[in-house]
Backbone as numpy.savetxt, mean C-alpha at the origin, in Angstrom:
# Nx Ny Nz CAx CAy CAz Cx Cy Cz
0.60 -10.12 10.12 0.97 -10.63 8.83 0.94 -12.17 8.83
1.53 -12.87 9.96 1.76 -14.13 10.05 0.07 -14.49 9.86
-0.78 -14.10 10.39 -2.15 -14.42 10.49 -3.02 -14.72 9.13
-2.36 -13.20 8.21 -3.13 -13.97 7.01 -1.83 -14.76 5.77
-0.76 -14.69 6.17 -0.20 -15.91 4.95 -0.98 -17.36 6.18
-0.92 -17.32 7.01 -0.95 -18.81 7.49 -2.88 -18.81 6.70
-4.14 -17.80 6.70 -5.25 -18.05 6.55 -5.10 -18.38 4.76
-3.90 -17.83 4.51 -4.09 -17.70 2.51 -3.40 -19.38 2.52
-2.27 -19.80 3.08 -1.84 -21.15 3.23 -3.21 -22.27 3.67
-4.30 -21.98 4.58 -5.07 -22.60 4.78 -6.08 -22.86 3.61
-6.46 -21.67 2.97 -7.62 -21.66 2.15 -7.07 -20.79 1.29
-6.42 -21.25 0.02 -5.94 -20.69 -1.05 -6.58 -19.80 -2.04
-7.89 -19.93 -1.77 -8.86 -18.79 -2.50 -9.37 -17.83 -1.59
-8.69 -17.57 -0.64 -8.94 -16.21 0.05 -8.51 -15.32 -0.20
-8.46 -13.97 0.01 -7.90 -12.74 -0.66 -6.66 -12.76 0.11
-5.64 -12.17 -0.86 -3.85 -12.52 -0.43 -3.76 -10.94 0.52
-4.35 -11.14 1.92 -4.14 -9.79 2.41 -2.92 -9.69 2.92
-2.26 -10.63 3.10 -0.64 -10.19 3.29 0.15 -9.67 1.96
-0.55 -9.67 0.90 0.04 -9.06 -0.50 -0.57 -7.09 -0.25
-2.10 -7.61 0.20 -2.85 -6.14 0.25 -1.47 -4.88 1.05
-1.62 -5.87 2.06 -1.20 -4.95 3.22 -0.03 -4.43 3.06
1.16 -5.40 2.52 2.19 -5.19 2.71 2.09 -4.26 1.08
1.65 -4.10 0.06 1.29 -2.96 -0.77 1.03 -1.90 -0.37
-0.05 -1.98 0.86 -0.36 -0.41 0.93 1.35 0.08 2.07
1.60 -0.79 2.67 2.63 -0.19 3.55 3.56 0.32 2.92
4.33 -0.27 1.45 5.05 0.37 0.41 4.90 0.98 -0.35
3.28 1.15 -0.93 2.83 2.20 -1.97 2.39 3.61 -1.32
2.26 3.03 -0.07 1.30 4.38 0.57 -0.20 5.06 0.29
-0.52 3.39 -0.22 -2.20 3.93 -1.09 -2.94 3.34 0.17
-4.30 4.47 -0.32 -5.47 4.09 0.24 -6.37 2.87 0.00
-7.00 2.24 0.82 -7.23 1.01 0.05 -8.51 0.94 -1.45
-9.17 1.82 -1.36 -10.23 2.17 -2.55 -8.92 2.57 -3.17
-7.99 3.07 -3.22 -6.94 3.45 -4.55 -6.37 2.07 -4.81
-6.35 1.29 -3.88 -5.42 -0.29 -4.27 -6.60 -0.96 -5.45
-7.80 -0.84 -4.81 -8.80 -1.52 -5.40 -9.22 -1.02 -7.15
-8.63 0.01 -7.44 -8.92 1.11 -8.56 -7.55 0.48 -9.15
-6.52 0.07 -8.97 -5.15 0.47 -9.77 -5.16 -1.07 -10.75
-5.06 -0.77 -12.14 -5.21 -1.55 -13.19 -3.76 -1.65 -13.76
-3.76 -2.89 -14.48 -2.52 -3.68 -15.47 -2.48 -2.32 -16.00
-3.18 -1.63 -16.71 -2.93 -1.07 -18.07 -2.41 0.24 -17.58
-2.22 0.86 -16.12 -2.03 2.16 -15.68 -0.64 1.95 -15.09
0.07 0.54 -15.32 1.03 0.32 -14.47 2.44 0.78 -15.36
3.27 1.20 -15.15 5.01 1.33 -16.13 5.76 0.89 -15.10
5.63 -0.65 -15.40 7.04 -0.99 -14.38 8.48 -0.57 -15.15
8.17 -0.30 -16.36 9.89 0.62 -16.71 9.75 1.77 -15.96
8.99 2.35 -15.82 9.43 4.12 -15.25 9.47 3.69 -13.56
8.89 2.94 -12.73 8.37 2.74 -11.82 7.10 3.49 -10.94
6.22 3.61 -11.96 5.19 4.57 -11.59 3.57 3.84 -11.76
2.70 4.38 -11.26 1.24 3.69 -11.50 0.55 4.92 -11.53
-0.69 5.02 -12.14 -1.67 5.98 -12.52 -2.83 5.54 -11.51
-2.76 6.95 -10.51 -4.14 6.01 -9.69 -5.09 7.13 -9.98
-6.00 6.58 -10.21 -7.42 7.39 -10.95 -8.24 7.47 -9.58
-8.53 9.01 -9.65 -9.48 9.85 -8.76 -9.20 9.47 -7.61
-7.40 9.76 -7.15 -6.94 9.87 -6.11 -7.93 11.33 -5.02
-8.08 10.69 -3.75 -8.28 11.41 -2.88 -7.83 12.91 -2.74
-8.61 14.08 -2.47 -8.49 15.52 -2.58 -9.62 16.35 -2.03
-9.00 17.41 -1.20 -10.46 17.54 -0.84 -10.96 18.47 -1.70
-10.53 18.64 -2.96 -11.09 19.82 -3.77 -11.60 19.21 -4.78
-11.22 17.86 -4.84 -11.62 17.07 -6.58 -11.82 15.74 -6.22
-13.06 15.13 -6.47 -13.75 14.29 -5.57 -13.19 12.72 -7.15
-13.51 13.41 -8.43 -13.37 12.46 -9.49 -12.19 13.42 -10.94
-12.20 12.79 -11.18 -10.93 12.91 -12.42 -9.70 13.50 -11.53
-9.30 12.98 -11.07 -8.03 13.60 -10.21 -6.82 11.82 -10.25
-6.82 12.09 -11.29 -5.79 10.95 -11.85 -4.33 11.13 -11.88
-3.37 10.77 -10.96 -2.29 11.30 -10.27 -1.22 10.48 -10.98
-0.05 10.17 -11.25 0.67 9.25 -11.36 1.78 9.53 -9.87
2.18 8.44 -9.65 2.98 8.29 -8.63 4.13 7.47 -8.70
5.31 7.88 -7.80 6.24 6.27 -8.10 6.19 5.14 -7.34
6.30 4.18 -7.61 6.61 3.13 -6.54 7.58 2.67 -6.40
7.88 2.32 -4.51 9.07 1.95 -4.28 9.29 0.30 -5.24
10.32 -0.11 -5.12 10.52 -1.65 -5.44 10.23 -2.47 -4.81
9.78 -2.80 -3.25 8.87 -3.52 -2.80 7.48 -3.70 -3.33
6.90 -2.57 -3.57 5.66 -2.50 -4.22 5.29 -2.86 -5.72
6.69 -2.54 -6.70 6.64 -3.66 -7.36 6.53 -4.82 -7.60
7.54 -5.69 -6.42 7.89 -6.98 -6.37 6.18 -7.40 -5.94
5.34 -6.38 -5.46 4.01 -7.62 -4.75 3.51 -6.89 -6.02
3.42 -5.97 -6.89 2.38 -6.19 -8.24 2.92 -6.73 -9.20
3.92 -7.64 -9.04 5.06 -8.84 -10.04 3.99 -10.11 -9.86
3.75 -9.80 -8.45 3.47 -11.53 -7.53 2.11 -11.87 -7.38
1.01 -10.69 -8.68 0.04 -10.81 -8.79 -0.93 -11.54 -9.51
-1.91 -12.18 -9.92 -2.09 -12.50 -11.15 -3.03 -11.82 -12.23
-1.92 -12.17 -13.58 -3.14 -10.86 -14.50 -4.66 -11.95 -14.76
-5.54 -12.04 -14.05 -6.95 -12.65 -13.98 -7.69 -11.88 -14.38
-7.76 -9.89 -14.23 -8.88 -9.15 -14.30 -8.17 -7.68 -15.21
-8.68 -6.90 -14.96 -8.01 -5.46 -15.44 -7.16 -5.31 -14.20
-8.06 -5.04 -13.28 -7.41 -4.54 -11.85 -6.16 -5.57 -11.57
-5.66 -4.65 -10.84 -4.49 -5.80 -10.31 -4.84 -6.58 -8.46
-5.64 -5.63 -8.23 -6.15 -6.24 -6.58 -7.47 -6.06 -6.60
-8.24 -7.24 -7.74 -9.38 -7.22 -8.11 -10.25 -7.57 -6.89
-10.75 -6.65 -5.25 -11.36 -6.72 -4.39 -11.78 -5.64 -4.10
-12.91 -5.89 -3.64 -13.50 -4.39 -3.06 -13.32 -3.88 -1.27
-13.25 -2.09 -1.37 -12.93 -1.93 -0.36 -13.27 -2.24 1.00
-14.23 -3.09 0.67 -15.36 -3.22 1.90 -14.82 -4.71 2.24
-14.32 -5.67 1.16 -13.81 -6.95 1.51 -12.66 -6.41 2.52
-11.70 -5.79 1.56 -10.60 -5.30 2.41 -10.76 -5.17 4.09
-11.60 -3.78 3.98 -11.67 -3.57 5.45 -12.26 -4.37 6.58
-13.24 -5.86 6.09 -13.72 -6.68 6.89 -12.77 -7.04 7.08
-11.81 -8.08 6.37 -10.86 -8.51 6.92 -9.73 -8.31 7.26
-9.46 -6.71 7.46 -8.46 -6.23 8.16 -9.29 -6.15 9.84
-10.33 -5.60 9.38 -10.90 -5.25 11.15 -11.35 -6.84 11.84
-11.47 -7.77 11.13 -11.86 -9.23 12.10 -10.48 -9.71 12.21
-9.51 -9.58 11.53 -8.33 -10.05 12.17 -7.71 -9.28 13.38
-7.95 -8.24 13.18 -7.15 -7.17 14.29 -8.16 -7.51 15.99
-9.21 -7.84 15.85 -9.96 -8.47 16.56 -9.95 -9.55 17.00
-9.90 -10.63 15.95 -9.28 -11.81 16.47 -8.04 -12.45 17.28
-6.93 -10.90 16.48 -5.69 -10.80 17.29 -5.46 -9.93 18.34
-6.78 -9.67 19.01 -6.86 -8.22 20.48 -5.91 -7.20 19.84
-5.82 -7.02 18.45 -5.13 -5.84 18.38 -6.41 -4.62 18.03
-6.22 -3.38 19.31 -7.03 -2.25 19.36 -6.45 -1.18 18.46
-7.48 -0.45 17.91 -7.39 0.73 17.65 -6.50 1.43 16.39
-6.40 -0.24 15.50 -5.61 -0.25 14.19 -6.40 -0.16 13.09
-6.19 1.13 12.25 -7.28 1.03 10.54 -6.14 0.73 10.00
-6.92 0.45 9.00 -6.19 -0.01 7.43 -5.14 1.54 7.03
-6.22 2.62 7.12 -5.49 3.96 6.83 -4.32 3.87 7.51
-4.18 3.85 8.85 -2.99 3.88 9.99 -1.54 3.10 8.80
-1.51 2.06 7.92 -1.10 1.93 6.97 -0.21 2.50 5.96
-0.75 3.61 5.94 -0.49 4.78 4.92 0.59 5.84 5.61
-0.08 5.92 7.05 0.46 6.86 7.53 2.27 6.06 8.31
2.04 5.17 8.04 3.46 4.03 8.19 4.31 4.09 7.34
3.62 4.05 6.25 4.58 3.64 5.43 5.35 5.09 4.63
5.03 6.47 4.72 4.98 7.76 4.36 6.06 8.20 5.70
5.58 7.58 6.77 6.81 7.85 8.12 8.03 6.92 7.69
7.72 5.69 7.12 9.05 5.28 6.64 10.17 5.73 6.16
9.40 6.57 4.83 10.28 6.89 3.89 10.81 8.31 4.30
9.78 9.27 5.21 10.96 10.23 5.74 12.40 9.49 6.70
12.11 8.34 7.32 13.25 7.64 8.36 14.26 7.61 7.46
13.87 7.10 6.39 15.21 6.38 5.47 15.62 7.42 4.95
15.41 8.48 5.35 16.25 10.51 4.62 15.15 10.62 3.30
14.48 10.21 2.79 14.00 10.38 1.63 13.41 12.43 2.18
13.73 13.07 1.06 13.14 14.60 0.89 12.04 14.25 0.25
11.32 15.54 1.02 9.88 15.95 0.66 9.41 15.81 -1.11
10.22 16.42 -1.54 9.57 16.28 -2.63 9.64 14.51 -3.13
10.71 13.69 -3.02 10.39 12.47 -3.26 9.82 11.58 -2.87
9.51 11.87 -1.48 8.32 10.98 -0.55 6.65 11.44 -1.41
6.62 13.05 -1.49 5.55 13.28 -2.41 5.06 12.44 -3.59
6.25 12.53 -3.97 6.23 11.85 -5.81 5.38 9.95 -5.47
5.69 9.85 -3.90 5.15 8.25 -4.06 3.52 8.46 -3.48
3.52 9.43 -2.31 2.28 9.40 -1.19 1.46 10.32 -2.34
1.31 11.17 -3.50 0.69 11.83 -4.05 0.24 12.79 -3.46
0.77 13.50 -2.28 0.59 14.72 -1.67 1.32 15.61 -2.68
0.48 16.87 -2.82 0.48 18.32 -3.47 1.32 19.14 -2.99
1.08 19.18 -1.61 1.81 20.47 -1.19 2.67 19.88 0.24
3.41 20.77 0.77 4.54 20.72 1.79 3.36 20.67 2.83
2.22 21.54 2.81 1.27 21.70 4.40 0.45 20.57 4.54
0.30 19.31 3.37 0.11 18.52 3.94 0.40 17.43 4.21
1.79 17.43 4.56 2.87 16.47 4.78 3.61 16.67 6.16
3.03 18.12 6.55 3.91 18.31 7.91 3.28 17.45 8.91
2.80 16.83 8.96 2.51 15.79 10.37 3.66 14.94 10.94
4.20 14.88 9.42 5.70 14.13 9.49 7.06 14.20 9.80
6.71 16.01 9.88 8.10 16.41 10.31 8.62 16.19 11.21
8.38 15.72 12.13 8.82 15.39 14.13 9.57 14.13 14.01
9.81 13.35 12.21 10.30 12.09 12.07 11.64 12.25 11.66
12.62 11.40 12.34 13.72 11.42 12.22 14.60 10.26 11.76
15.62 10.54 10.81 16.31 9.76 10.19 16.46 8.43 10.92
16.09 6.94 10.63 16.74 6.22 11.31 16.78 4.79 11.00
16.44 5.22 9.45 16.92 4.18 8.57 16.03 2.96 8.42
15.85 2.05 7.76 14.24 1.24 7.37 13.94 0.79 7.93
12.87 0.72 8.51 12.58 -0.51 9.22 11.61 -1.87 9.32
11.74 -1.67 7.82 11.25 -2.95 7.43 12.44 -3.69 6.33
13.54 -3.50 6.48 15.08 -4.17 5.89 14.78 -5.45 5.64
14.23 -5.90 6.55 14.60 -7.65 6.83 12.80 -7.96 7.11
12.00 -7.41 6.79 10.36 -7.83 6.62 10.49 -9.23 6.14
10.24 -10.23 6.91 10.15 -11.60 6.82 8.63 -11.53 5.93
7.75 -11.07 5.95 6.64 -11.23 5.23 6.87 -10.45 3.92
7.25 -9.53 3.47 7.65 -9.19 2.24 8.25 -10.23 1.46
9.50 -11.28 1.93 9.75 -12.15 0.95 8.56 -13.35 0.65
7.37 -13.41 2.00 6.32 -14.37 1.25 5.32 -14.18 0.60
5.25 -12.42 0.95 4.16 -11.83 0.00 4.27 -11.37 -1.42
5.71 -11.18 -2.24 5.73 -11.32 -3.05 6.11 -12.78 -3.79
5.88 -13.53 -3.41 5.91 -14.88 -4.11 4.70 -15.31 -4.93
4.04 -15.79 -5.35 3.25 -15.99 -6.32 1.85 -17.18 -5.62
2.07 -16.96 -4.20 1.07 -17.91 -3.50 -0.18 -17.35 -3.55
């Protein structure tokens, strides 16, 4: 994290991947779903977003899901700017270059962007959240495909005190 606020502090027109990242770690989206999610699909009253032709292996397009988001994930689509429709107007392919040349640059092995998802979905079982409300955020269907998670045990957040969450939702 420290790697890209210090690269977004260096060169201010780079993509805010400490905003990306720390989104997908609280939304639990895929990054082609970050790249898809628009101003106009967002209800920050309900706390929910409409992500269009969410991932399935039975329905490849029109599979338009609504989901909730936690309040971290608000606070970084607060700290966005409305410039485009989209709210993380980049494509997935920017994304994943510069997740995989940093993780490289930083000898860190054997980390995807997906690995992400699967963090932040183990979170929210830690913090006691039930199945069906962890669902309501990760947009999983059913209980069978959520059991990967079951071996996770209560033990409360552990991202409480995320020093990069308070710089990634700031407006840099």
């Amino acid at each position: 994290m420290a790697h890209f606020i210090d690269r977004r502090r260096r060169t201010p027109q780079a993509m805010p991947m400490h905003k990306v990242i720390i989104f997908a770690l609280f939304s639990t989206r895929r990054q082609a779903e970050i790249t898809r999610l628009t101003w106009a699909d967002f209800q920050k009253q309900h706390k929910r977003i409409l992500v269009r032709d969410m991932k399935h292996p039975g329905e490849k397009l029109g599979n338009d899901t609504w989901v909730d988001l936690p309040d971290e994930a608000i606070r970084i689509i607060d700290s966005m700017p409305k410039r485009k429709s989209e709210i993380f107007p980049y494509s997935p392919d920017a994304i994943t270059a510069n997740f995989t040349r940093a993780c490289k640059l930083l000898g860190i092995e054997d980390l995807h962007f997906h690995d992400l998802r699967h963090d932040g979905i183990s979170r929210l079982f830690e913090m006691g959240w039930n199945i069906p409300h962890v669902a309501a955020v990760s947009g999983h269907r059913s209980w069978v495909s959520l059991k990967r998670y079951i071996h996770i045990r209560e033990t409360g957040d552990k991202y409480a005190n995320l020093q990069g969450l308070q710089l990634a939702s700031g407006n840099d």
